[in-house]
ROBA-139534 format. One line per field, with one value per residue (C-alpha): residue in one letter; residue number from 1; x, y, z. Coordinates in steps of 0.2 Angstrom, whole numbers, plus 5000, padded with zeros to 4 digits. Layout:
<rs>
aa <- A, ...
i <- NUM, ...
east <- X, ...
north <- Y, ...
up <- Z, ...
</rs>
This chain:
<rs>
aa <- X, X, X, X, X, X, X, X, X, X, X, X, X, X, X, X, X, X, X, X, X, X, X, X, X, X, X, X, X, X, X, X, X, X, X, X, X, X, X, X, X, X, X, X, X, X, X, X, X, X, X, X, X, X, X, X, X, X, X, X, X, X, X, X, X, X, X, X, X, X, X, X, X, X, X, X, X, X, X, X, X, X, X, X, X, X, X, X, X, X, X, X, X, X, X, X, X, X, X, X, X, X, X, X, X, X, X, X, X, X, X, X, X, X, X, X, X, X, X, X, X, X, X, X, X, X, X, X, X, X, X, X, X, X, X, X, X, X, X, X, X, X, X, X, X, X, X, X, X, X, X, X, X, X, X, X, X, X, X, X, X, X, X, X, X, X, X, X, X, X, X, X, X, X, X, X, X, X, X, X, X, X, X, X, X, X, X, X, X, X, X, X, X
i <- 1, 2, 3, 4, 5, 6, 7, 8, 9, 10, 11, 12, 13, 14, 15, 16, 17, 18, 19, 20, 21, 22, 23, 24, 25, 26, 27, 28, 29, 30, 31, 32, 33, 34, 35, 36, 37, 38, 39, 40, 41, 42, 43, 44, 45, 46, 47, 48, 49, 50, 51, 52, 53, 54, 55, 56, 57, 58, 59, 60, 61, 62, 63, 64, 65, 66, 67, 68, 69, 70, 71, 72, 73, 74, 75, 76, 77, 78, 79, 80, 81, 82, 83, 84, 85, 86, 87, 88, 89, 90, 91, 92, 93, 94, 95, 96, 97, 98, 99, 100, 101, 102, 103, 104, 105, 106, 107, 108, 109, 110, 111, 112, 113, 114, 115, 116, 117, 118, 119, 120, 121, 122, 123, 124, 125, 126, 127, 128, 129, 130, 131, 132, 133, 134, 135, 136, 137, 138, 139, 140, 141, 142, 143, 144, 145, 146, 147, 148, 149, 150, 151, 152, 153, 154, 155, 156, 157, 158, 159, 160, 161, 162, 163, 164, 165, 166, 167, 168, 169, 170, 171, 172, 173, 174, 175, 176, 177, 178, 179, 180, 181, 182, 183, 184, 185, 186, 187, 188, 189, 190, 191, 192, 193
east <- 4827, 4835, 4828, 4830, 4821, 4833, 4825, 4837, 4835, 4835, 4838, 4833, 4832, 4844, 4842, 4851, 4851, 4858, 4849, 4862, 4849, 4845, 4862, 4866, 4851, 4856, 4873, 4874, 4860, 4852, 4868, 4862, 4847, 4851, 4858, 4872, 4870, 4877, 4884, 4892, 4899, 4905, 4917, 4926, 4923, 4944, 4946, 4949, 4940, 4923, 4928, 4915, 4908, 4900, 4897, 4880, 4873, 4884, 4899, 4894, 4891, 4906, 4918, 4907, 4911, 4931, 4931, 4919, 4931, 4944, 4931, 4920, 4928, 4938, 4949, 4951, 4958, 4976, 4979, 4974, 4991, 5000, 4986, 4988, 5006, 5005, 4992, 5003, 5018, 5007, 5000, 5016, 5022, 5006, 5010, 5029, 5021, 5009, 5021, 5033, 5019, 5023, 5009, 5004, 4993, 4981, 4974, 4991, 4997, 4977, 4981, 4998, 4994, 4978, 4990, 5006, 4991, 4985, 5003, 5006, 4992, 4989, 5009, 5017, 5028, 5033, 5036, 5049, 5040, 5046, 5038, 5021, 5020, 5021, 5009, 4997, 4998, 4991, 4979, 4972, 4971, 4962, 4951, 4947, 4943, 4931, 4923, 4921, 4914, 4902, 4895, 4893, 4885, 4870, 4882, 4884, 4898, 4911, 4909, 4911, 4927, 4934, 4930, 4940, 4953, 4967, 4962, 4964, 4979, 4988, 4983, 4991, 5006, 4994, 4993, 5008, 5016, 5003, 5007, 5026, 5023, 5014, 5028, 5040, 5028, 5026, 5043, 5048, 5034, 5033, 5017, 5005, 4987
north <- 5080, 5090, 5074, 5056, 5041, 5026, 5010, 4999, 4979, 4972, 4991, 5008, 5020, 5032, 5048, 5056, 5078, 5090, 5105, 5117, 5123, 5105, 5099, 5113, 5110, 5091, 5093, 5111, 5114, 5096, 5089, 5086, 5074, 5067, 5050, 5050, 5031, 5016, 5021, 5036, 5026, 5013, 5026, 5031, 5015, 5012, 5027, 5029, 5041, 5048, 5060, 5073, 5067, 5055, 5061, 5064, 5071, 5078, 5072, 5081, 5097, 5097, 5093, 5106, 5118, 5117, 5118, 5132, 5147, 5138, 5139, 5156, 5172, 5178, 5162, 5157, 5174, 5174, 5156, 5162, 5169, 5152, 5143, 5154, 5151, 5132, 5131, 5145, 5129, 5117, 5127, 5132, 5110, 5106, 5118, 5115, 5098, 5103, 5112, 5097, 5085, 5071, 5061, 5064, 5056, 5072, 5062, 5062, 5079, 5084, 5074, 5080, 5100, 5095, 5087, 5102, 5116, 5107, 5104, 5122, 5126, 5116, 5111, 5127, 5114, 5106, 5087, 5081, 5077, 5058, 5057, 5066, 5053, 5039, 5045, 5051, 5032, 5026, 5039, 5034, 5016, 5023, 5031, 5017, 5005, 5017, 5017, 4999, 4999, 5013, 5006, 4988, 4998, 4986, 4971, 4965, 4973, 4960, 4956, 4975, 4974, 4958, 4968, 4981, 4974, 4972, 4992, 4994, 4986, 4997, 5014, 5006, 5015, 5031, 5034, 5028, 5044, 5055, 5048, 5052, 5069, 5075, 5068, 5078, 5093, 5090, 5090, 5105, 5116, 5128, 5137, 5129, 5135
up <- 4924, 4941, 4952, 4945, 4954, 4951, 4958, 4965, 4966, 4985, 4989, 4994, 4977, 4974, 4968, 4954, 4957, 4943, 4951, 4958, 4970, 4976, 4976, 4990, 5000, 5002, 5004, 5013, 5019, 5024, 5028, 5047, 5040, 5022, 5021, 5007, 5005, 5001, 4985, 4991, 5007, 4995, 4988, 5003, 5011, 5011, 5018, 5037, 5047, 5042, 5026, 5024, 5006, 5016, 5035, 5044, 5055, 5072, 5062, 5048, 5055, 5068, 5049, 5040, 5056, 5056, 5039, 5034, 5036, 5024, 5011, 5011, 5001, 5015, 5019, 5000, 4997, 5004, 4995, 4977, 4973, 4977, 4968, 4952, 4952, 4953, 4939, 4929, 4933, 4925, 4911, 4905, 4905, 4896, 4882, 4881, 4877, 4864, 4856, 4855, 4848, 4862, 4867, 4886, 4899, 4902, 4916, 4923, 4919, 4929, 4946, 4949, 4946, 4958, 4969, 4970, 4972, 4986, 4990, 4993, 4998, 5013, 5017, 5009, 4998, 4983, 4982, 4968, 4952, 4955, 4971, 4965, 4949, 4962, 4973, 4957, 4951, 4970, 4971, 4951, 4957, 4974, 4962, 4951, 4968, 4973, 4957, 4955, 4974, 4969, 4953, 4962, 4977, 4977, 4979, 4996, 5003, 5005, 4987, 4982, 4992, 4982, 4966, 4970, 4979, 4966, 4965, 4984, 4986, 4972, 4984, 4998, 4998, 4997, 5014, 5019, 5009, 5014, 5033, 5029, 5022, 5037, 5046, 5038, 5039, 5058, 5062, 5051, 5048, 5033, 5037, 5024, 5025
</rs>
């Protein structure tokens, strides 16, 4: 159905929506008082800060303010030449490789054209395909920690953190080449979004 009851053990349910309609109203427009819970806070639990996937309340609405102009029609607009050229990049590799018969990671081949669109959009830059492999790799293991943490979200928490800690360790060098690369943007800007 649109709105699933899961019953939890020792915990709180959750609830599964596939509804569109209910889907915004929790995360647009009830974002000020819905509790995204302990299995969406397992996810992002590594990450430093308080990422919007999982924010509330005043936090949640002071992110969704600074953010909301990037995303309605008007921002999007200017940056949908840069994206189309990126995605036309990418397109064009994954063919060249159908057409030679090689077997790929499509998983891999994904990441990185998510990663260089977001590149030039938001830093106005390319990274060298060596570079963007490596940080694809952390950013897969990152992944994969904050899966095992969210499917063992009804464990206690330092248990969920042992789990997934080969995981974690892997997207360690994650943000220290995100911390580099604004670093580099920092102290020569190209005008990214």
């Amino acid at each position: 159905g649109d709105f699933v009851r899961l019953p939890m053990p020792h915990k709180k349910p959750v609830y599964l929506i596939s509804n569109t309609d209910l889907v915004q109203r929790v995360f647009v427009q009830g974002g000020m008082d819905v509790c995204k819970g302990a299995m969406m806070k397992g996810v992002f639990d590594s990450v430093p800060g308080d990422p919007m996937p999982i924010a509330e309340g005043e936090a949640w609405r002071r992110i969704r303010r600074l953010s909301q102009p990037f995303f309605s029609v008007a921002g999007l607009r200017p940056l949908l030449p840069v994206m189309d050229q990126a995605l036309d990049d990418h397109i064009d590799l994954m063919e060249r490789y159908a057409r030679s018969g090689e077997t790929v990671d499509l998983e891999t081949l994904t990441t990185l054209s998510s990663f260089d669109v977001n590149m030039r959009v938001v830093f106005n830059t390319q990274v060298p395909d060596k570079r963007a492999r490596r940080i694809a790799r952390c950013f897969r293991a990152g992944s994969e920690g904050g899966g095992i943490r969210w499917s063992l979200f009804w464990l206690p928490r330092p248990l969920q953190h042992l789990l997934s800690l080969h995981k974690d360790i892997r997207a360690l060098p994650l943000l220290m080449e995100m911390r580099s690369m604004l670093s580099e943007q920092k102290n020569n800007p190209k005008g990214g979004a």
